[in-house]
N, C-alpha and C positions, 0 to 999 in steps of 0.2 A: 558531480562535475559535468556531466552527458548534459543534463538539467538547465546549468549555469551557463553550456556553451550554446544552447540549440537556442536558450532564450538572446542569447549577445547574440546571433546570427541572423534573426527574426529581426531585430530593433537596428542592428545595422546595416539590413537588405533593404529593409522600409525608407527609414531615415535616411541612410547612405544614397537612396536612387533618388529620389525626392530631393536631397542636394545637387547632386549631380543632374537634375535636371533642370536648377536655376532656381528652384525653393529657397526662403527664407524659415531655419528651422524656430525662429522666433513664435512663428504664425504659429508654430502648432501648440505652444504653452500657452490653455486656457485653462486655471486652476480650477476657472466656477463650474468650467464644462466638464470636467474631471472629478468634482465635487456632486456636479446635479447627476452622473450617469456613476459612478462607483457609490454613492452614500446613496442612492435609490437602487443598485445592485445588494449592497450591504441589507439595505431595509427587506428588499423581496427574500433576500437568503435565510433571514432570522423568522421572519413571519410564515416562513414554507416550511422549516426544518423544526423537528423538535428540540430539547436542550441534549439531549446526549448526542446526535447526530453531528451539532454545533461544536461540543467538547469535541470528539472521535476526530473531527476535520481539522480543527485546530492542533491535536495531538499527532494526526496524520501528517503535517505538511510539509515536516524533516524527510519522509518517506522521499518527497520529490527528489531534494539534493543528495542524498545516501542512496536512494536506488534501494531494491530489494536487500533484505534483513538476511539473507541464507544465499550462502558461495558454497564453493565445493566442498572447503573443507569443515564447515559445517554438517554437511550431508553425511563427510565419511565419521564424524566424530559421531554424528547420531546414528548410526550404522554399528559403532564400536559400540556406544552406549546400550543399542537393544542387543547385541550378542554378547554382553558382559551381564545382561538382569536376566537373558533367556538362556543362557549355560548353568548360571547359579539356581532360576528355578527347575530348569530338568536334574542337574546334580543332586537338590536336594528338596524340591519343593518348592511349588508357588507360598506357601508360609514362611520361606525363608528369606522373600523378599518381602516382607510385612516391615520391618525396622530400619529398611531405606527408605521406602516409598511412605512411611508415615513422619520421615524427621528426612527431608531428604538435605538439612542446609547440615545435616552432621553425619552425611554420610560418606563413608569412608569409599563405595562404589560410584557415588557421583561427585567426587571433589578429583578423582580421575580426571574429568573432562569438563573444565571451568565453563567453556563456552555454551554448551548445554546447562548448565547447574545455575549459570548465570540467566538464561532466557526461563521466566519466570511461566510465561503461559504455554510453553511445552513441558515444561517441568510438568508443572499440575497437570496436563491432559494426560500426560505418560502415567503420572502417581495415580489418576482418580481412575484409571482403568486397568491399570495392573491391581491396586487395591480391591477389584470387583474378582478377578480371583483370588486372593488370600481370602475374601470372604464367601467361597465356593460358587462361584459364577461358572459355566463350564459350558455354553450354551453359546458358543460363537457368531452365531446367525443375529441374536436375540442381541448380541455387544455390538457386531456391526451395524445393525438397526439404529440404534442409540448415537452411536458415532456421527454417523451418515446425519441423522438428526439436529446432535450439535454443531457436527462442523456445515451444516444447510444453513440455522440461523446465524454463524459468523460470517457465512458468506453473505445474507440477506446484512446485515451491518455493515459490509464489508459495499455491497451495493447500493448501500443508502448514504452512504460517506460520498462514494463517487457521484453518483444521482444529484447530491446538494449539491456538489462544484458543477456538475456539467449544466445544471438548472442556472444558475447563476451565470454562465458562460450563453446560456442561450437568452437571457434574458436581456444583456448587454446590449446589444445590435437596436432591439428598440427602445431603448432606454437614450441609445445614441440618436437615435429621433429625436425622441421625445425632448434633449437638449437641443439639440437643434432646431424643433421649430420655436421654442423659447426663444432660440438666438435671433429667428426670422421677427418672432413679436416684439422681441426689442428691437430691430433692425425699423420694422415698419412706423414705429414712435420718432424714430431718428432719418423720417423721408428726406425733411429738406434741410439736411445734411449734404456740404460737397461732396461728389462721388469718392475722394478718397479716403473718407470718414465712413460713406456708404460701403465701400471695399472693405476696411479693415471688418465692418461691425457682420458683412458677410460672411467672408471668410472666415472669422468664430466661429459663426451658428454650423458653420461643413464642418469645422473640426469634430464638432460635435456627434455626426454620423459617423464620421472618420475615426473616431475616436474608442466608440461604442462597439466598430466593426474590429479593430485593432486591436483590444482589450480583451474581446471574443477569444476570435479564430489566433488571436497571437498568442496570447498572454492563457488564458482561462481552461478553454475546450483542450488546448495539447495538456496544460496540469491535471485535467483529468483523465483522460486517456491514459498519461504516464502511471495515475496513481490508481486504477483500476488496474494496470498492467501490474505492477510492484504487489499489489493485495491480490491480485491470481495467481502469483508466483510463490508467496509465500504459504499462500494455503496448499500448496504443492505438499508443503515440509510436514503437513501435518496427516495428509494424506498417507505420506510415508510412513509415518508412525502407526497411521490407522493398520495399515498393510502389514507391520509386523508383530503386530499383538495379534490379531486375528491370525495369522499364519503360527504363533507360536502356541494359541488355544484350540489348535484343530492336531497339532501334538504333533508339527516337525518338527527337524531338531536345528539348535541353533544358528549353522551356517543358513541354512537351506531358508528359515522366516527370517533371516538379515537380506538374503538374496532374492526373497520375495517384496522386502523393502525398497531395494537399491534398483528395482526393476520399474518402480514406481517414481523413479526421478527423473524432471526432466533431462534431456539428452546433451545439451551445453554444461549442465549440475552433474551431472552421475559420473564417480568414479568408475574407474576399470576394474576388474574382478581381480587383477593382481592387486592394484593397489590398497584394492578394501584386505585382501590375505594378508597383504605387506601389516595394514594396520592393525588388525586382527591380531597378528603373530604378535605384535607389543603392545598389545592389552593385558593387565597384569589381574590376575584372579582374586575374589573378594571372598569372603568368608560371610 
């Protein structure tokens, strides 16, 4: 919604002053100039970008209008979730969580908390590294090394996703040139044209800068900044999970690596230390 409004405010600051100062908004719809500077954006973004970076952008761009993937109460449910898998392996064994974390869509400890069970790429980070100790991993240093590794290349993906749009965003501006002196070389074919033919065929060829800058800095450059924001926030969440596997392989006990978690979110996200007790206390024990 933040998205859908900041863009209506942009197009009716623009449009809305430019009426109000005796514009005709007619002039400004030039399809070809919209065609020669977005379908030469288009061409520059496919020829720059590889094919998964392409997909990753297109799959991203819901990101804009939903805003970041993780609110509070996702935090505190991921919080419940690591003190529900780190009581049961101090109880009884990091082996005893081997028959969740290997079948986790029939587990009876993660069907507790759908919204985690449901987010399919924490699922796995959380399985494929508590699985490193049921299979004697005990070397804390050596898992967050590994970590730190993975979630670097999501972030480098996470960088290359944004990189595509803001490249396309800068590219606009001269693209909006480039339409416009097209419009000047048609203009110049059309000299001894009366000036009011002369007028109309100018004013195009400006739209054309106008158009190229507008698409930019209105439209483009703020989508990307939004969605570089939204994919730093979200890698928050995973951070947090890094923070309490590592805190629960160095053999605190389960408050204490959920609290080394929850210390790890950001400060608008992070519950209060009652709150995460409140939830805690209604977490129901798994076998």
């Amino acid at each position: 919604m933040k998205f859908i409004v900041g863009l209506l405010v942009v197009i009716g600051s623009v449009i809305g002053g430019y009426m109000l100062a005796g514009g005709y908004v007619s002039v400004l719809w030039q399809p070809l100039e919209f065609l020669i500077i977005l379908g030469a954006g288009l061409g520059t973004f496919v020829v720059s970008s590889p094919t998964n970076i392409i997909k990753a952008l297109m799959g991203s761009m819901g990101k804009l209008v939903k805003g970041p993937k993780y609110n509070s109460d996702n935090y505190l449910e991921l919080l419940s979730v690591q003190y529900t898998l780190f009581k049961l392996a101090k109880s009884k064994g990091d082996l005893a969580l081997e028959s969740h974390i290997d079948n986790p869509d029939d587990s009876a400890l993660f069907s507790q908390f759908p919204s985690f069970a449901g987010d399919h790429h924490a699922l796995e980070f959380m399985c494929d590294y508590l699985r490193m100790l049921t299979l004697g991993t005990s070397n804390s240093h050596e898992v967050e090394n590994i970590m730190d590794i993975e979630l670097e290349r999501h972030h480098e993906n996470d960088h290359a996703i944004h990189g595509a749009l803001s490249g396309l965003a800068d590219a606009l501006p001269a693209l909006g040139i480039v339409a416009a002196v097209l419009g000047i070389i048609k203009t110049m074919g059309s000299i001894t044209e009366p000036p009011e033919i002369l007028g109309e065929l100018i004013g195009a060829a400006l739209v054309g800068t106008f158009s190229g800058i507008f698409f930019s800095y209105g439209f483009f450059a703020p989508m990307a900044s939004s969605m570089a924001a939204t994919m730093e926030e979200e890698a928050n969440y995973f951070s947090c999970i890094k923070a309490g596997i590592i805190a629960h392989m160095q053999g605190y006990a389960p408050q204490v690596s959920v609290e080394f978690s929850r210390k790890t979110i950001p400060g608008h996200l992070r519950p209060s230390f009652k709150d995460l007790e409140e939830a805690l206390n209604d977490v129901g024990s798994v076998a």
